[in-house]
N, C-alpha and C positions, 0 to 999 in steps of 0.2 A: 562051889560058893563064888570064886572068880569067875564063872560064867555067866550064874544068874547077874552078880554086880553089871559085868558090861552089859549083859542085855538090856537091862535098866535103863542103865548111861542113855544107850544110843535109842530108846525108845524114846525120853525126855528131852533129848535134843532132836527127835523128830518132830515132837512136840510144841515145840521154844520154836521152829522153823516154819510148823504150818502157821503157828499163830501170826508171826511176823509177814509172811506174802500177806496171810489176811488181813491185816491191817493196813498193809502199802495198797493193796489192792482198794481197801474203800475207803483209804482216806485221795486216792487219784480219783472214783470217782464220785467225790464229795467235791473236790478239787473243777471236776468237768463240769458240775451241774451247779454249781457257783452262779447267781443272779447276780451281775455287776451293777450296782447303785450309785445314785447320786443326790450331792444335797441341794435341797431347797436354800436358793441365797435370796438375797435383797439388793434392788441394786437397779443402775439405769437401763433401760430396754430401747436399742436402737430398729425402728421398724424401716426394714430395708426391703428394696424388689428386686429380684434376683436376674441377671441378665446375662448372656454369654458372648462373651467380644473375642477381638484377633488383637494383640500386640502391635505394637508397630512405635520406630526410631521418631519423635517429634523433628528430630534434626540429622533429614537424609543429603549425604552430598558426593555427589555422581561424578568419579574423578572421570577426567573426559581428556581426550588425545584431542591435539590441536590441527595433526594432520593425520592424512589417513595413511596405514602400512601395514605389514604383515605382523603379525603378534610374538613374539619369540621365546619371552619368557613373562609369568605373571605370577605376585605373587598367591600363597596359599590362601585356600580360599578358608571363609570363617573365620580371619587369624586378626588379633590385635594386630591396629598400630598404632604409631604417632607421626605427627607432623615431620614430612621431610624421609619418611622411609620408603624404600622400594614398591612400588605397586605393579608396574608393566612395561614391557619394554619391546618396543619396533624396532625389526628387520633396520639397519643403517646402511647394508653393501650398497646401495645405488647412488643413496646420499656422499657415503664416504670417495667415492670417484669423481661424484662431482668436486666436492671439496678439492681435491687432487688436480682436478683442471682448472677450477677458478681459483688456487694458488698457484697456480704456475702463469695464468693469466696475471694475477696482481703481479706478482714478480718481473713478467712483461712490462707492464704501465710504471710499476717502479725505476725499469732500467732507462727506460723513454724517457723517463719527468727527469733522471740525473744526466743523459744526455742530453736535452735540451739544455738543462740550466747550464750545463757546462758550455757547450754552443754560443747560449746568447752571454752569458760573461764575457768571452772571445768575444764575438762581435761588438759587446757593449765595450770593452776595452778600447778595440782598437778605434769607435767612434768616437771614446773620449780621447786618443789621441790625437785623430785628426784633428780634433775642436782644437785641442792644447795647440800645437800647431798655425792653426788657424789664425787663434788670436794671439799668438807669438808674432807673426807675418805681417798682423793689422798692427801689435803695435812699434812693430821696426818699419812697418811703412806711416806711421806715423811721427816718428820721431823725423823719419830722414828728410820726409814733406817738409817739418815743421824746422829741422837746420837747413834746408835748401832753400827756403821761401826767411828764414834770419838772414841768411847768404845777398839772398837778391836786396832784400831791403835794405842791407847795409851798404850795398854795393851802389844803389841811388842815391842812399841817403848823402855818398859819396860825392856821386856825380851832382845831387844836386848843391851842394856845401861848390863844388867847383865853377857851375855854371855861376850862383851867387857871385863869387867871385871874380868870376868872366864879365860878369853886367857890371862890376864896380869899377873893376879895369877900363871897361867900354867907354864907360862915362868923362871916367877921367881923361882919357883920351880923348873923346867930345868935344869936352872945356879946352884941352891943350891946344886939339887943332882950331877953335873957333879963335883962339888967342894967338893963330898960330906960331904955339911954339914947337908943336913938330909937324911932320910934314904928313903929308896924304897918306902917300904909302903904308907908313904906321899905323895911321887909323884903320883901314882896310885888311889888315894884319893882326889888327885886335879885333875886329868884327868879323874876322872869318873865324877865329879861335874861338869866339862865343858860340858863333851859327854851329860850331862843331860839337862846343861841350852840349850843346840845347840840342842836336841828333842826338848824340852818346844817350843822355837821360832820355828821350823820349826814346829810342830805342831798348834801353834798361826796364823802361817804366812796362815798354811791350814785354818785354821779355821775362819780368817781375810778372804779367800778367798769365804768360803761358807756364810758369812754373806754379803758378796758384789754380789755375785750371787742371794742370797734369797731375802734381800733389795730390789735387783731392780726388780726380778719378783713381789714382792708383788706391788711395786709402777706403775711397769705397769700394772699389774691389775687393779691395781685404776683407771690409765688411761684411760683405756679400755672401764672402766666401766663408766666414766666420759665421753666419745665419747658416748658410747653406748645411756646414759641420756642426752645428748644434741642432737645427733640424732633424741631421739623420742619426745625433745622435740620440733624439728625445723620440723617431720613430726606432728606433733599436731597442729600444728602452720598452717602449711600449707593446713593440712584436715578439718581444722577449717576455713582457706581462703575461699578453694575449697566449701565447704558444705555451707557456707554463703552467699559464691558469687550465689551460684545454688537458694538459697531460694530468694536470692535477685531478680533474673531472673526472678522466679517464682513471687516475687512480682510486679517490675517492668508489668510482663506480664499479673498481674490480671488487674494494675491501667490503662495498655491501654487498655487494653478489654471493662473495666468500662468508661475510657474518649471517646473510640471510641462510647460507645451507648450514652452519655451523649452528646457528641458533635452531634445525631443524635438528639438526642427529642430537641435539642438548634434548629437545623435544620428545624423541620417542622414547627418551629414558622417562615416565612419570612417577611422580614421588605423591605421597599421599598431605592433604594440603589442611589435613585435621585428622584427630585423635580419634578412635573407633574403632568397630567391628568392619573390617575389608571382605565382601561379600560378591561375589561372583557373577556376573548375572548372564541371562539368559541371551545367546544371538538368536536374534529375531531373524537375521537374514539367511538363516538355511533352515526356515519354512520350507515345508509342515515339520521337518525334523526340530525340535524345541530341547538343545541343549547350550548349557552351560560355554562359555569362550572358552577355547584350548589355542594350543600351539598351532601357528601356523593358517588360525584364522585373517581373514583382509578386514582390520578394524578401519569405519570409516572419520573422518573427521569428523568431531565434535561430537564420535558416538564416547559412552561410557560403558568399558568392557565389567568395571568394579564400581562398586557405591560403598561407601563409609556408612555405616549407620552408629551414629551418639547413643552408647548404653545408657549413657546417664542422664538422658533426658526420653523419657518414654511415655508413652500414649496409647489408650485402647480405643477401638472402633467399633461399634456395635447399633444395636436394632433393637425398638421399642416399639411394640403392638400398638393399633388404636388404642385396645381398651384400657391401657397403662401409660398412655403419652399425657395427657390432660396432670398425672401427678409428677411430675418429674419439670425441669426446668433448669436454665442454666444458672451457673455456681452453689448447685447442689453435691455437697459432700458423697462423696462415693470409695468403696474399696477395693482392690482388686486380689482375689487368693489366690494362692499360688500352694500350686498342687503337692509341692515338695515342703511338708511339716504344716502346709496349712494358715503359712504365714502370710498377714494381712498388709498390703500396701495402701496409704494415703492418694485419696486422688479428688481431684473436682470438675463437675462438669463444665466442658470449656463450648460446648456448640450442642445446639438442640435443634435438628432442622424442624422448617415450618412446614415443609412440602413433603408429603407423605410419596412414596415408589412403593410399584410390587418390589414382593421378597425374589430373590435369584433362587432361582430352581435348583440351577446349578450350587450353588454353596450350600447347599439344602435346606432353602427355605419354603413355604408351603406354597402350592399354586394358589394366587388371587390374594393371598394376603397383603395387605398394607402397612407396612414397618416404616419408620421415623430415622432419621441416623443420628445417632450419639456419638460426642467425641469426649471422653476422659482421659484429664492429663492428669499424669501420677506427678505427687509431691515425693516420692519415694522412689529408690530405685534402688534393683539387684541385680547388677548383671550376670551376676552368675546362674539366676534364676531364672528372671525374665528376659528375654529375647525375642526380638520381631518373627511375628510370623505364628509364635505361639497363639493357641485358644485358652485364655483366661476366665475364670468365674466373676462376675461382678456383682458387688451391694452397691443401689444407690441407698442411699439411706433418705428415706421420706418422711418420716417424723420423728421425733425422742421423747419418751417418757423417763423423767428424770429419777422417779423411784418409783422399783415395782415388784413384786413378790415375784421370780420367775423360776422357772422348771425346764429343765434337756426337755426336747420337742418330742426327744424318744422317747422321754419317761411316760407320756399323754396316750390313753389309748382311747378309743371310742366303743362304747359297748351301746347295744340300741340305742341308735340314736348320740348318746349323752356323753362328754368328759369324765372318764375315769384317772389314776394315778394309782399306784398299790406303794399302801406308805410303809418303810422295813418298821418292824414292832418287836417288843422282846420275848425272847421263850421260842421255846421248838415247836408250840402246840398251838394252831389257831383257831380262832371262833368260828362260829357259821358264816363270819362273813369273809371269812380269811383266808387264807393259802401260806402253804411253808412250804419252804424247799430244805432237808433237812435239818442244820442250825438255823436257816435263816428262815422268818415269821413275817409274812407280809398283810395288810389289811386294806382291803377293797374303798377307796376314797372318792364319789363321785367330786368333780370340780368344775369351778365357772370359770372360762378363759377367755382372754379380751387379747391385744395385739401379741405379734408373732412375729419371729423372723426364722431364717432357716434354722438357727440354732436353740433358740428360747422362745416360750411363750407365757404373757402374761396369766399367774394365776390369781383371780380374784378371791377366791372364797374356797376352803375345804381342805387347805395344810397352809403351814407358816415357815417362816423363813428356820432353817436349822432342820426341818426333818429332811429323811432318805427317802427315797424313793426306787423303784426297780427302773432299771432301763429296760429289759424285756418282762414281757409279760409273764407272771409266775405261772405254772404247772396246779391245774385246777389238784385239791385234796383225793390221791386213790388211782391219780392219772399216770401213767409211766412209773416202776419200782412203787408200786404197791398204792399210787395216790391218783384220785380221779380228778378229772377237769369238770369245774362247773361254769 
């Protein structure tokens, strides 16, 4: 009795097990064969032409070496920065020796300008001594003229108060001998004492004369001699200007020599002069070989081993057919997708050239074709996304229909000829004109369709806003797992 019980048991739980795979089994693939649908909305339709551009920084700026030198270190390439950070830096050992000799030179001119100065202070001294001197000399030969010439004058002034005298005596004697009350003798005694005082004075008056002639020669001498020491003092003065100004020259011209290589080793360190992508670029000058700067390249003056490019100001570049240029123009609204989620960036046409060029072979464009050049600037931007250099998808967008019944572009299929749609319908069972895919019930819907873009296309007539539609086309009735395709 316990045996037939389990046998039971375990028959009915083989039972309970098969059903269960079978059920996982077709409801996975119920699951696979799943028609993915979408709905009919209402809504604006932007009619756009679809164009394939390259990326590129609207604001590229090429950090550039001022002089030319060996490369040492640069920085990473591809990497943010910002103003005032590390970019590249030149070999300095040649510079830095020179600096070493043209400080040791200014040091030179230095010690010269303080030995001159010190030099002509001494000589400018001791010039101002002689002067001092000088006219010390003129004015004690002044003074002594001017008491030897009071000397003399008083010493006439003397003689002549005596001779005065002598004439009054003469006279009176005159009178006395004409009355004679004395005798001869007398009178000849008084007139030889006059004749004497009247030498004495005209002798003084000589001699008054040669102390005013010698006086003044000795004081101009002094004079002379006092020009002469202010003369060499005011050329001391001025050979001491001259010979300081010259060292000074001399100095000035070590300290530029020294700023000018200083300001060169400041030079091979470059810092980046704006915010950016720091981007690498190619040496041209070891042709044919076309690589990247490294270590130990000879970067020349004025080259740019790195360029900054602005994430945040971007632009795409692109090509417009003949037969597509006539609708297109400048400051027409345009998009740019990006390939990562599909995400759409603003942008507007900023140049539409006039002048048609073949397409480049090389970038793979067709031999003999005639393409236009477009420039769109994005109002948008992602750096994380977009970066120069990428190949972008573009809509320019050429007209807008403000409301319009629209449909997935997938959901539209063409059967002779005509616009079909298959609208999802209810029930598992469909009519002669229908197709089902297990639960799901679709119905064969010719339609009229008017503008289009990569994504939607206007339906005029033959479903309304709110119905489903299949994105793939359904499995004709009988066609695969038991349903056929009509």
């Amino acid at each position: 009795m316990r045996r037939a019980f389990a046998l039971a048991l375990v028959a009915l739980l083989l039972i309970i097990g098969g059903w269960r795979l079978h059920s996982t089994r077709a409801d996975r693939a119920a699951a696979r064969s799943r028609i993915p649908t979408a709905e009919i909305t209402r809504g604006p339709l932007a009619i756009t032409l679809p164009i394939t551009g390259t990326l590129e920084s609207a604001e590229e700026t090429p950090v550039r070496g001022e002089i030319a030198g060996v490369l040492v270190d640069i920085c990473q390439d591809n990497s943010p920065v910002q103003p005032g950070d590390f970019i590249f830096q030149l070999d300095t050992e040649d510079l830095t020796a020179q600096r070493e000799d043209r400080a040791g030179s200014l040091a030179d001119a230095e010690e010269g300008l303080s030995s001159t100065q010190a030099d002509m202070l001494t000589r400018i001294a001791q010039a101002e001594s002689d002067a001092l001197t000088a006219r010390e000399s003129l004015d004690l030969a002044q003074e002594s003229a001017q008491a030897e010439r009071e000397k003399m004058a008083a010493q006439v002034a003397y003689t002549q108060g005596e001779l005065a005298r002598a004439e009054q005596e003469l006279k009176r004697y005159q009178r006395l001998a004409e009355l004679n009350y004395i005798p001869g003798t007398r009178l000849r005694q008084v007139e030889k004492d006059y004749r004497g005082k009247q030498f004495d004075l005209d002798q003084q008056r000589a001699q008054e004369a040669e102390v005013e002639q010698r006086t003044a020669e000795q004081v101009q001498d002094q004079e002379t001699s006092l020009a002469l020491a202010l003369h060499s003092l005011d050329t001391a003065k001025a050979d001491a200007q001259a010979e300081v100004e010259g060292d000074r020259i001399h100095v000035a011209e070590a300290e530029r020599r020294l700023a000018e290589v200083e300001a060169k080793i400041a030079q091979c360190r470059v810092a980046a002069p704006t915010a950016g992508l720091a981007v690498i670029q190619t040496n041209s000058n070891n042709w044919p070989e076309r690589r990247p700067y490294r270590l130990g390249d000879e970067v020349e003056s004025g080259a740019s081993p790195v360029t900054i490019y602005d994430l945040t100001r971007m632009q795409a570049r692109c090509q417009i057919g003949e037969m597509d240029i006539s609708r297109v123009h400048q400051g027409q609204e345009a998009f740019v997708v990006s390939d990562k989620g599909g995400k759409r960036y603003r942008g507007k046409l900023a140049l539409v050239e006039e002048l048609a060029q073949e397409s480049n072979v090389w970038q793979g464009g067709t031999p003999g074709k005639k393409v236009f050049g477009v420039l769109v600037t994005l109002e948008e931007t992602d750096p994380a996304r977009l970066r120069p250099g990428m190949t972008v998808d573009l809509e320019v967008v050429l007209d807008r229909l403000p409301e319009a019944t629209l449909a997935p572009i997938r959901a539209v299929f063409t059967e002779n000829g005509k616009a079909v749609v298959y609208r999802a319908r209810g029930g598992a069972a469909a009519g002669q004109a229908g197709r089902t895919n297990g639960a799901q019930a679709f119905e064969r819907v010719p339609v009229t369709i008017g503008a289009r873009n990569d994504l939607f296309v206007e339906v005029r007539s033959g479903v309304s806003a709110g119905d489903r539609v299949a994105l793939e086309r359904p499995p004709a009735p009988g066609a695969g797992n038991g349903e056929a395709r009509s």
